[in-house]
VEXTI-911793 format. One record per residue: residue number from 1; residue in one letter; x negated, z, y negated of N, C-alpha, C in turn. Coordinates in nm, 4 decimals. Example, Ala and Ser with C-alpha at 12.3 -4.5 7.8 and 13.67 -1.06 7.14 Angstrom:
[rec 1 "A" [-1.3190 0.7800 0.5690] [-1.2300 0.7800 0.4500] [-1.3200 0.7800 0.3300]]
[rec 2 "S" [-1.2850 0.7080 0.2250] [-1.3670 0.7140 0.1060] [-1.2900 0.7870 -0.0030]]
end
This chain:
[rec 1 "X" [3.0118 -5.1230 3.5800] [3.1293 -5.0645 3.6408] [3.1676 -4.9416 3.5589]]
[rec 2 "X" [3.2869 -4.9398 3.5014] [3.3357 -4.8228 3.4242] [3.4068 -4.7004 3.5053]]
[rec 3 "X" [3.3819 -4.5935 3.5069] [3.3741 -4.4665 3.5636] [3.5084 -4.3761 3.5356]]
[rec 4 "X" [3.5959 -4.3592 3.5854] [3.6990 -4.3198 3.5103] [3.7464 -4.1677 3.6107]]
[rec 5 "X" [3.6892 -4.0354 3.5856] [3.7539 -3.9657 3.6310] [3.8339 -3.8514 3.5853]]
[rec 6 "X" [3.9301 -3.9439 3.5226] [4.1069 -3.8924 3.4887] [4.1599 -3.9774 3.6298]]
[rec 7 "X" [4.1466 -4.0704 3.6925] [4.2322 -4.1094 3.7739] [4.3121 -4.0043 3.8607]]
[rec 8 "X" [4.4298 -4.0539 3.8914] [4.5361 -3.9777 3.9764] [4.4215 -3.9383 4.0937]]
[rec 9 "X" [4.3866 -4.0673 4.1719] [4.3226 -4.0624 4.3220] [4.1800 -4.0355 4.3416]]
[rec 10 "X" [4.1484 -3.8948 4.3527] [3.9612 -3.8709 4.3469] [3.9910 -3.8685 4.4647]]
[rec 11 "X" [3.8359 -3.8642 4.5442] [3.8213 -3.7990 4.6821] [3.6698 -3.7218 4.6293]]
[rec 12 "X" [3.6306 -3.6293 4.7213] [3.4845 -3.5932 4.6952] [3.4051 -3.6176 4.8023]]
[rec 13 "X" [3.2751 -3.6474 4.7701] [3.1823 -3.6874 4.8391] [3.0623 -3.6264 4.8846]]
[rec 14 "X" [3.0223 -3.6295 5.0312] [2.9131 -3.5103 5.0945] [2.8087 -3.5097 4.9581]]
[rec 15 "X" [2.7191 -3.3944 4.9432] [2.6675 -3.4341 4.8407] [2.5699 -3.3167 4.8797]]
[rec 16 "X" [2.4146 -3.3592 4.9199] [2.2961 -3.2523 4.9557] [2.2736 -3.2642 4.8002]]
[rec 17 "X" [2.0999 -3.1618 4.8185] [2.0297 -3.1509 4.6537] [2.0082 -3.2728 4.6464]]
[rec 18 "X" [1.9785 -3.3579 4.7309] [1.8994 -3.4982 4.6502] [1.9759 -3.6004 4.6454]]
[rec 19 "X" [2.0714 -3.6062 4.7361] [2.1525 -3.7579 4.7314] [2.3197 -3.6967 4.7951]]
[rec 20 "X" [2.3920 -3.8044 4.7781] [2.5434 -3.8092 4.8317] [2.5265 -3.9240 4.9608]]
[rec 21 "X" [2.6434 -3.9012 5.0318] [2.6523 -3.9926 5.1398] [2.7881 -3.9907 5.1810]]
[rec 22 "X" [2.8358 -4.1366 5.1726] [2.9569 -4.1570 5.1862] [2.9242 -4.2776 5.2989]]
[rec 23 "X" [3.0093 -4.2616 5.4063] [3.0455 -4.3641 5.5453] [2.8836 -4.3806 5.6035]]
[rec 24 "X" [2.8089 -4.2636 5.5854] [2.6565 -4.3043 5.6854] [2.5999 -4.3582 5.5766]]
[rec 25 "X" [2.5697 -4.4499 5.4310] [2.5330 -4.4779 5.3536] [2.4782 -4.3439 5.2216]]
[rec 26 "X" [2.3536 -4.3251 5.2153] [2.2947 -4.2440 5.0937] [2.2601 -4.3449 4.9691]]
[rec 27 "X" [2.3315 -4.2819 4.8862] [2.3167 -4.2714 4.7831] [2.2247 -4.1702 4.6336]]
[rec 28 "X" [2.2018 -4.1770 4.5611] [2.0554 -4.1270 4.5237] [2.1373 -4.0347 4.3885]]
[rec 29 "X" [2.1048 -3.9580 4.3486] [2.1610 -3.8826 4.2466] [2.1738 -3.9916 4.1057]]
[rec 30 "X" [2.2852 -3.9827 4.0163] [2.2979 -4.0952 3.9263] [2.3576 -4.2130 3.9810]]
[rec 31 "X" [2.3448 -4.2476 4.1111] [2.4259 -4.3524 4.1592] [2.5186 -4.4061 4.1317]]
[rec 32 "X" [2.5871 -4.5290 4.1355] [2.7612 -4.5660 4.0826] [2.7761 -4.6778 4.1649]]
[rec 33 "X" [2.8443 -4.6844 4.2780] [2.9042 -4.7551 4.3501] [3.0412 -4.8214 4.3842]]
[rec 34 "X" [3.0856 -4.9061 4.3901] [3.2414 -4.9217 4.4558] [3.1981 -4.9353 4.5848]]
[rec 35 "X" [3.3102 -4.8702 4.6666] [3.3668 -4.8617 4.8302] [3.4497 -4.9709 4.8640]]
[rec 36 "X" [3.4721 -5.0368 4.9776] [3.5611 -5.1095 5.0805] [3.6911 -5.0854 5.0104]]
[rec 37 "X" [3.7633 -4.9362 4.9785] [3.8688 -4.8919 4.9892] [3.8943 -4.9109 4.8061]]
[rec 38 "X" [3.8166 -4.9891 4.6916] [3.8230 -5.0140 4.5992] [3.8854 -4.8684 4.4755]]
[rec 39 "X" [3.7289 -4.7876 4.5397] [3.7216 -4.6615 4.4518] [3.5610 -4.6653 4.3875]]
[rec 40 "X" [3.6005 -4.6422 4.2942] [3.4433 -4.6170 4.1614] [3.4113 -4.4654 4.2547]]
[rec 41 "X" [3.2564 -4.4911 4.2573] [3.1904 -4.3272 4.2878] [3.0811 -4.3395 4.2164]]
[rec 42 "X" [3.0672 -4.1818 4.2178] [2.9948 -4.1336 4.1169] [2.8843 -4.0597 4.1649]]
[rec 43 "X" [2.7692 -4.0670 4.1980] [2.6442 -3.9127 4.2188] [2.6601 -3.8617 4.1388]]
[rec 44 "X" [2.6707 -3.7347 4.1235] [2.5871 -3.6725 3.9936] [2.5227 -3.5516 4.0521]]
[rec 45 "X" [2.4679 -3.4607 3.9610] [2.3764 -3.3899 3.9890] [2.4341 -3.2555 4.0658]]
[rec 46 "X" [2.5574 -3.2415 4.0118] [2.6223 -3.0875 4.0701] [2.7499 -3.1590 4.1707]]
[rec 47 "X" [2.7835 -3.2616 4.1680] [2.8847 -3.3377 4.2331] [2.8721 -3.4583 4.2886]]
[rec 48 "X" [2.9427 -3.5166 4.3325] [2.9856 -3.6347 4.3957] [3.1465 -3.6840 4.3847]]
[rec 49 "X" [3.1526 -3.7683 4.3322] [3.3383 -3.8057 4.3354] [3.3590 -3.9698 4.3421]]
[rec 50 "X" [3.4666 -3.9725 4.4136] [3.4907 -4.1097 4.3712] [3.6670 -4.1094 4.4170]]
[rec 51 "X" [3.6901 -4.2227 4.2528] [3.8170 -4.2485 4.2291] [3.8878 -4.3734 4.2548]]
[rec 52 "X" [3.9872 -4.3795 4.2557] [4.0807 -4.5159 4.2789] [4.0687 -4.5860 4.1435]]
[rec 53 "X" [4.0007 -4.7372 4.1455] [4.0480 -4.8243 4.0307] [4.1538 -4.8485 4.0367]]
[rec 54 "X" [4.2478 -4.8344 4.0828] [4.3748 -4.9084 4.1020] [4.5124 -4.8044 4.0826]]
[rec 55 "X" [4.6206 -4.9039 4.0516] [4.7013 -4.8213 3.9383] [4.8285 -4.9070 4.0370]]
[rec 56 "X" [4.9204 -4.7478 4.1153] [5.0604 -4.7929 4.2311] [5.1358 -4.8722 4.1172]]
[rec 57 "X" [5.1906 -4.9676 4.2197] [5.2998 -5.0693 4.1559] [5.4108 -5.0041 4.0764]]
[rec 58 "X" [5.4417 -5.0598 4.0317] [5.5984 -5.0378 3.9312] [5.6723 -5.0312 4.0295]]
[rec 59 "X" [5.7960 -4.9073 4.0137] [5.9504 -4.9667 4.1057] [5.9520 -5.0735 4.1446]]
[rec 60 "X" [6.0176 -5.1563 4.2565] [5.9571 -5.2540 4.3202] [6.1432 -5.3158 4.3847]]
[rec 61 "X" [6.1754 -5.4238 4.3134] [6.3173 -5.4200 4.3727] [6.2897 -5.4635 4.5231]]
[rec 62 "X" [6.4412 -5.4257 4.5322] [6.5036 -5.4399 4.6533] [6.4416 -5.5519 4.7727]]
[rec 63 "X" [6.4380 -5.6812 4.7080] [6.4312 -5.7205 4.7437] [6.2500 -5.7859 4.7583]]
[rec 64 "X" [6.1997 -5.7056 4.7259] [6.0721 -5.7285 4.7504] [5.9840 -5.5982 4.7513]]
[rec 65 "X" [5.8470 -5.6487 4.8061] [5.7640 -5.5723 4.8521] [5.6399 -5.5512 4.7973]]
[rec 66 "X" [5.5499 -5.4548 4.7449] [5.3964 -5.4162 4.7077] [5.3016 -5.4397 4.8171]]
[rec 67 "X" [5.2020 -5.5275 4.8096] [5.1173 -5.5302 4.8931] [5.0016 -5.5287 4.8326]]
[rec 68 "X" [4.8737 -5.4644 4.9027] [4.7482 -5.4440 4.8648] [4.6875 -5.5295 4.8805]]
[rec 69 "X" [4.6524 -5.5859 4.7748] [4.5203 -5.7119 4.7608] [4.3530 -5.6414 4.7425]]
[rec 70 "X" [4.2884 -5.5869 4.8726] [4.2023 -5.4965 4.8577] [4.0266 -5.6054 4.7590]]
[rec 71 "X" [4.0773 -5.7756 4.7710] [4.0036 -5.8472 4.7257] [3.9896 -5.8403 4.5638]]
[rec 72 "X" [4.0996 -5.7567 4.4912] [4.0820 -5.8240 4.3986] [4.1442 -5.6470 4.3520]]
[rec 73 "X" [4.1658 -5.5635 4.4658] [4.1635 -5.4385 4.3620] [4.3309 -5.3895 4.3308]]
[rec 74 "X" [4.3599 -5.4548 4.3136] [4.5330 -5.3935 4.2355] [4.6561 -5.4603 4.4182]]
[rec 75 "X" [4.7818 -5.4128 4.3485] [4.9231 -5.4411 4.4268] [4.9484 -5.5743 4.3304]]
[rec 76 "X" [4.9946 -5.6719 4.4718] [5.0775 -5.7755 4.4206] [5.2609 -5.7406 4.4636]]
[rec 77 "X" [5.3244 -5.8007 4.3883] [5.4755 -5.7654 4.4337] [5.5545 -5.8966 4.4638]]
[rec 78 "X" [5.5251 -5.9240 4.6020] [5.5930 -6.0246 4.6871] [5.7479 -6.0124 4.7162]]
[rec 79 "X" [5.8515 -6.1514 4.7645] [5.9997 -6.1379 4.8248] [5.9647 -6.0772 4.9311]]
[rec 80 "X" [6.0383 -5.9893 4.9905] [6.0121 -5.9377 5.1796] [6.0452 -6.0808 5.2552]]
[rec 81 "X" [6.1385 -6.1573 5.1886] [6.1436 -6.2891 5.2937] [6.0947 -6.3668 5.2723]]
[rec 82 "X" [5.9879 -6.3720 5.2242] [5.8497 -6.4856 5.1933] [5.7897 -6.4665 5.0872]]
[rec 83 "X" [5.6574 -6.4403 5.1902] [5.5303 -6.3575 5.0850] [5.4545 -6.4761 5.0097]]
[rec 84 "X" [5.5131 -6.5563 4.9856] [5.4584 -6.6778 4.9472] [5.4870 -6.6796 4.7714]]
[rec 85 "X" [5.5932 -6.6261 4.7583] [5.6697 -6.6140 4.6549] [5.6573 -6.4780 4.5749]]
[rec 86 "X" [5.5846 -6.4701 4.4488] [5.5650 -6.3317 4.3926] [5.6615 -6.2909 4.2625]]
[rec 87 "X" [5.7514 -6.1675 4.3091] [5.8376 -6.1358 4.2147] [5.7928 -6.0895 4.0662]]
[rec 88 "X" [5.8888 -6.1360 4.0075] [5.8693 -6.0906 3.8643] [5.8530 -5.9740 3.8513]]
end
């Protein structure tokens, strides 16, 4: 898992001397995890962070809509009148 913190979206994470703990789950110093919410985290020794893999949709016409595909990480860009159909 590649670690990227330039991302726009950090959050920071509880972080005692020995471990971090994010949602009731400890984590051990050095740790590297992905979350539910499809963010890279990081232990480290003076910190804790974790960032968004994921990069907001492009302008998005009119006639369609960005939706979060949390399975696979990124925005797909669907018609609003049938999500069946994914815009160019």
């Amino acid at each position: 898992m590649a670690f990227d913190i330039c991302s726009d979206d950090c959050k920071f994470v509880m972080k005692t001397q020995r471990e971090c703990l994010k949602n009731g789950i400890s984590y051990s110093m050095g740790s590297m995890w992905k979350d539910e919410d499809c963010y890279s985290c990081y232990c480290g020794n003076v910190t804790a962070i974790c960032c968004s893999e994921y990069v907001q949709p492009p302008e998005v016409p009119r006639n369609c809509e960005a939706v979060f595909d949390r399975g696979i990480c990124t925005y797909k860009i669907y018609r609003k009148d049938n999500h069946d159909i994914l815009c160019n």
